[in-house]
PyMOL CGO cylinders between C-alpha atoms (Angstrom):
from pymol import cmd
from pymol.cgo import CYLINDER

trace = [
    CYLINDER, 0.00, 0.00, 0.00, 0.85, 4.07, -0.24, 0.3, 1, 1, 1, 1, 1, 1,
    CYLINDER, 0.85, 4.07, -0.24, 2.71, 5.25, 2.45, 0.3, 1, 1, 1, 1, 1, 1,
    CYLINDER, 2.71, 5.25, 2.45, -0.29, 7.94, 2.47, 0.3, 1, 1, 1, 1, 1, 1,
    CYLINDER, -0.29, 7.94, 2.47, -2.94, 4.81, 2.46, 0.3, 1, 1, 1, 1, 1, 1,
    CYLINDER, -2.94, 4.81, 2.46, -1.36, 3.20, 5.09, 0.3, 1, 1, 1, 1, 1, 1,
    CYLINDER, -1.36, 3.20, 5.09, -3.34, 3.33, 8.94, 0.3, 1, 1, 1, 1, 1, 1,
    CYLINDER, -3.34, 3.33, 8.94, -1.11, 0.77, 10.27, 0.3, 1, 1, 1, 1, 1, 1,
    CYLINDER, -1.11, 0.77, 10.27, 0.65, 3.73, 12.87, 0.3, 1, 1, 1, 1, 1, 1,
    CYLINDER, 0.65, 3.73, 12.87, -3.52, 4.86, 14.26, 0.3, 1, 1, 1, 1, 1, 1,
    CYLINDER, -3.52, 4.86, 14.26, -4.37, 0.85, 14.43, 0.3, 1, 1, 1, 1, 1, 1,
    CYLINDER, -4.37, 0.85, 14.43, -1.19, 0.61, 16.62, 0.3, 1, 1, 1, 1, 1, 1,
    CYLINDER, -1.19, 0.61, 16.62, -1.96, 3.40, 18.50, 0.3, 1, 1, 1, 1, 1, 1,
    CYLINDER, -1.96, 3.40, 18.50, -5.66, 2.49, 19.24, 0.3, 1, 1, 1, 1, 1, 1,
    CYLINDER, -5.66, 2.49, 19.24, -4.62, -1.15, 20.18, 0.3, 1, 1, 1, 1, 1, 1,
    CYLINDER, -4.62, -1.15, 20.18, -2.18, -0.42, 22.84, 0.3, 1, 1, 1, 1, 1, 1,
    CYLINDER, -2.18, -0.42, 22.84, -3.63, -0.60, 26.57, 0.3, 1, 1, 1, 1, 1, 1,
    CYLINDER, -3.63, -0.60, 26.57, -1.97, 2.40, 28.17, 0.3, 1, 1, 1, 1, 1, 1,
    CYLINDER, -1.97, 2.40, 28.17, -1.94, 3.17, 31.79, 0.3, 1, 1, 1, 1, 1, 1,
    CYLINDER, -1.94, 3.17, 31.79, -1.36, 6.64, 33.43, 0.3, 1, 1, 1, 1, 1, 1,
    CYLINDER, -1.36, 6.64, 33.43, 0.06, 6.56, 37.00, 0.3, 1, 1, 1, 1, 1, 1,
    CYLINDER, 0.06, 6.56, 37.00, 2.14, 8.75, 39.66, 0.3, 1, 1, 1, 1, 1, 1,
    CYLINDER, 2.14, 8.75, 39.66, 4.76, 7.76, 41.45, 0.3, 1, 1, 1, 1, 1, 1,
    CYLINDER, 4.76, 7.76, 41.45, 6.26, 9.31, 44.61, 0.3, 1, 1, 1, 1, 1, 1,
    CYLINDER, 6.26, 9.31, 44.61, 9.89, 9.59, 44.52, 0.3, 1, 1, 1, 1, 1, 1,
    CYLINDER, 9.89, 9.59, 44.52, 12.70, 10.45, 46.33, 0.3, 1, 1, 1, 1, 1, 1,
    CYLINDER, 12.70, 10.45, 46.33, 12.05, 13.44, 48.56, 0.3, 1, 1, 1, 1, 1, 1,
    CYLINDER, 12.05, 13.44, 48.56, 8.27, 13.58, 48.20, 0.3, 1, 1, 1, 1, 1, 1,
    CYLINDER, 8.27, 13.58, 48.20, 8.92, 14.20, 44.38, 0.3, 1, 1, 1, 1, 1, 1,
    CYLINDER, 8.92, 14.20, 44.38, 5.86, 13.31, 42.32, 0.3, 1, 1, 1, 1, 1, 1,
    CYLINDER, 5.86, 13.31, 42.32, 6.41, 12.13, 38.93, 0.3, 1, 1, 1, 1, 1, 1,
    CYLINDER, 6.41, 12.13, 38.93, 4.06, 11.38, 35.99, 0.3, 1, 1, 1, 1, 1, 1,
    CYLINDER, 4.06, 11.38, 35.99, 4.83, 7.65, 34.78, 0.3, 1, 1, 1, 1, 1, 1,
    CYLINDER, 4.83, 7.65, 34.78, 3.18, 6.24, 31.66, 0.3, 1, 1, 1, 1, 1, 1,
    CYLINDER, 3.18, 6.24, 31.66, 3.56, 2.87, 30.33, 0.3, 1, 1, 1, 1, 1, 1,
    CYLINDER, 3.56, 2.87, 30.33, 2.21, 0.20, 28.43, 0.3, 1, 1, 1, 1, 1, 1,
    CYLINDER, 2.21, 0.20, 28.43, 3.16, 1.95, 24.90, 0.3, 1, 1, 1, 1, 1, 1,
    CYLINDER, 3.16, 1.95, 24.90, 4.60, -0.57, 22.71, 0.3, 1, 1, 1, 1, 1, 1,
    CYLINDER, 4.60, -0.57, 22.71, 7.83, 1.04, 20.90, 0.3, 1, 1, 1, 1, 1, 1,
    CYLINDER, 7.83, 1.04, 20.90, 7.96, -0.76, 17.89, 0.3, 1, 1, 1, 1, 1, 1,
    CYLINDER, 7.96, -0.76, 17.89, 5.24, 1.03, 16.32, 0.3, 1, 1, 1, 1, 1, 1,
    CYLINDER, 5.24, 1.03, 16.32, 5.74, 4.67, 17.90, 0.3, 1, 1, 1, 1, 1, 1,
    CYLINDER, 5.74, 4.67, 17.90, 8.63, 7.03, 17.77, 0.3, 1, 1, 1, 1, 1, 1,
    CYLINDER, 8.63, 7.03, 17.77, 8.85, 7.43, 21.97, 0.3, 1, 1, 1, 1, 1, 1,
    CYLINDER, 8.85, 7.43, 21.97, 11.54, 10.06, 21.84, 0.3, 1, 1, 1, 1, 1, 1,
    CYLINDER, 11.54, 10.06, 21.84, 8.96, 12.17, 19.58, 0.3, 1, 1, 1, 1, 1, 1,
    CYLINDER, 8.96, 12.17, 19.58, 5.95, 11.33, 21.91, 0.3, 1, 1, 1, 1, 1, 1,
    CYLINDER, 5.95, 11.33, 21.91, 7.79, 12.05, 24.95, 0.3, 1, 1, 1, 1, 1, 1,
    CYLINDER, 7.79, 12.05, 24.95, 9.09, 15.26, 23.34, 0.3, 1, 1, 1, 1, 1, 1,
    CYLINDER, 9.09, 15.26, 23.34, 5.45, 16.22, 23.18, 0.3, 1, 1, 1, 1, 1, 1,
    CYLINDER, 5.45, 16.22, 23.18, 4.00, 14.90, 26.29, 0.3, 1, 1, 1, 1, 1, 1,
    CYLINDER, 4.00, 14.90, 26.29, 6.94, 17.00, 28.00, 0.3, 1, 1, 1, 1, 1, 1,
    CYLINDER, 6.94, 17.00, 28.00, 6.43, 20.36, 25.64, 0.3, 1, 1, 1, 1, 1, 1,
    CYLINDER, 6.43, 20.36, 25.64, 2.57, 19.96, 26.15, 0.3, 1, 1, 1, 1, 1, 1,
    CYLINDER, 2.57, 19.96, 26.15, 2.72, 19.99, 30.39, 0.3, 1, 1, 1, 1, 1, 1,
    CYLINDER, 2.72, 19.99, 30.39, 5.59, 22.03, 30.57, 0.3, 1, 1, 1, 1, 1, 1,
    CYLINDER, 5.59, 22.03, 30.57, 7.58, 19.65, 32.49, 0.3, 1, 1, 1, 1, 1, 1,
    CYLINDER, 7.58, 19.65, 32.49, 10.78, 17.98, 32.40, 0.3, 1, 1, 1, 1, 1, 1,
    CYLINDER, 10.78, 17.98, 32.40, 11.38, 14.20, 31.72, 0.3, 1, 1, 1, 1, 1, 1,
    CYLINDER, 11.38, 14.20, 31.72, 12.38, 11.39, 30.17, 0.3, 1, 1, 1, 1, 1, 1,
    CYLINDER, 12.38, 11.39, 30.17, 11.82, 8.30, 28.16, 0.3, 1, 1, 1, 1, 1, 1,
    CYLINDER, 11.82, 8.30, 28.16, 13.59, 5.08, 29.76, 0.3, 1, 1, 1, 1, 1, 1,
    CYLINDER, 13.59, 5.08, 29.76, 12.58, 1.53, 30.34, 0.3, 1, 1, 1, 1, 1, 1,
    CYLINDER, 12.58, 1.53, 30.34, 10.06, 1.40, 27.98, 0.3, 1, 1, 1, 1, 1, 1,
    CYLINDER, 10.06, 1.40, 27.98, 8.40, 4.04, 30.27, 0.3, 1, 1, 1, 1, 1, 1,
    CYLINDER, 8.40, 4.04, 30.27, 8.09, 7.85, 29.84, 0.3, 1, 1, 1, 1, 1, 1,
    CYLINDER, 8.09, 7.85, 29.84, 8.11, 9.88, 33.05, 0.3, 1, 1, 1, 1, 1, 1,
    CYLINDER, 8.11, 9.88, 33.05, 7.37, 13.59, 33.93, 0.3, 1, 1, 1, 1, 1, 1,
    CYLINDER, 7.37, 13.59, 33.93, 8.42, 15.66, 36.86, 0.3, 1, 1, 1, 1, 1, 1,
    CYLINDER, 8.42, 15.66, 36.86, 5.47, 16.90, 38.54, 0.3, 1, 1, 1, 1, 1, 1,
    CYLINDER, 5.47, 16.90, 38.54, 1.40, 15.32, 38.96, 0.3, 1, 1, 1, 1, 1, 1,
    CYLINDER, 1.40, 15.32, 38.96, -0.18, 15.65, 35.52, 0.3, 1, 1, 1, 1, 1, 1,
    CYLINDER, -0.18, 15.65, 35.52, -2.36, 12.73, 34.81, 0.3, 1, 1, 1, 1, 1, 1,
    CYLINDER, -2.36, 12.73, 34.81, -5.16, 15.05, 33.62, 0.3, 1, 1, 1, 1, 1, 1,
    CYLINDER, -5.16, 15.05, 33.62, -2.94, 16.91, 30.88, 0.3, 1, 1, 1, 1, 1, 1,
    CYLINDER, -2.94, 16.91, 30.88, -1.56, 13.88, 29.40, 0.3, 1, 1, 1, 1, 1, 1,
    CYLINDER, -1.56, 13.88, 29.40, -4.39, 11.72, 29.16, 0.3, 1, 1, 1, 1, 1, 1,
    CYLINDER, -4.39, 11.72, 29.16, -5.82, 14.79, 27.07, 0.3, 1, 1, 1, 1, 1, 1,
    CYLINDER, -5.82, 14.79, 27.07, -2.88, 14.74, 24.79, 0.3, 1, 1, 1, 1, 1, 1,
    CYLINDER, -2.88, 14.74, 24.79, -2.77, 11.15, 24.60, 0.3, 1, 1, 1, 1, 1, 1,
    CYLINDER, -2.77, 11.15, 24.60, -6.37, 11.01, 23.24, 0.3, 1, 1, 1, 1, 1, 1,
    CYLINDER, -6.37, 11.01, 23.24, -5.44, 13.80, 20.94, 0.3, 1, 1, 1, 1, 1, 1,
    CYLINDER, -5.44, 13.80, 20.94, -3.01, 11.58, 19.24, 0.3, 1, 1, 1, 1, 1, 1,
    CYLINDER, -3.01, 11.58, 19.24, -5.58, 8.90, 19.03, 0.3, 1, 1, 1, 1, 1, 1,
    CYLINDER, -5.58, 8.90, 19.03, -4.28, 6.46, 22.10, 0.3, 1, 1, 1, 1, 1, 1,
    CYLINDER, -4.28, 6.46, 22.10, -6.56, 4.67, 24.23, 0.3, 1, 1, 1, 1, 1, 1,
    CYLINDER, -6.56, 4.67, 24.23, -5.75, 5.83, 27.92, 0.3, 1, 1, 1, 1, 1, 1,
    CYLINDER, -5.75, 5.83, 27.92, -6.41, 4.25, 31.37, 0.3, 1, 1, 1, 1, 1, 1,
    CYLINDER, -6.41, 4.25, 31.37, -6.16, 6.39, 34.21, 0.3, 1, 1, 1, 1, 1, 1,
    CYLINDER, -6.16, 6.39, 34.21, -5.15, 5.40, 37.46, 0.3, 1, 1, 1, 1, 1, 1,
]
cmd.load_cgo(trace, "trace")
């Protein structure tokens, strides 16, 4: 098929069960953690790029997890759905 055709990146994206948590870290630090993306069909770096431009926070992508500095489940599941992901929200 067309590169253009193709819907094989939005099937990916609205297959993938992906869960939204916080975490409490060192120092009463809250940080943002979501998982359950599967890499092999997204560009992460890009995503968490976004996820981190979008809540102006810092962050990072590691472990197959991306994780942002600071509580904000609400924000991301928003962008998340904007990109056409199916969230879970803990």
């Amino acid at each position: 098929m067309p590169e253009e055709l193709c819907m094989c990146e939005q099937i990916a994206k609205e297959q993938q069960q992906i869960r939204i948590l916080t975490d409490t870290r060192r120092y009463g630090k809250v940080v943002t953690v979501v998982e359950g993306i599967d890499s092999s069909d997204i560009d992460m770096e890009d995503l968490a790029r976004k996820l981190k431009t979008r809540c102006a926070a810092g962050g990072t992508y590691k472990d197959g997890r991306i994780e942002l500095q600071g509580d904000h489940k609400k924000k991301v599941k928003e962008v998340l759905e904007e990109l056409g992901f199916s969230v879970e929200s803990r």
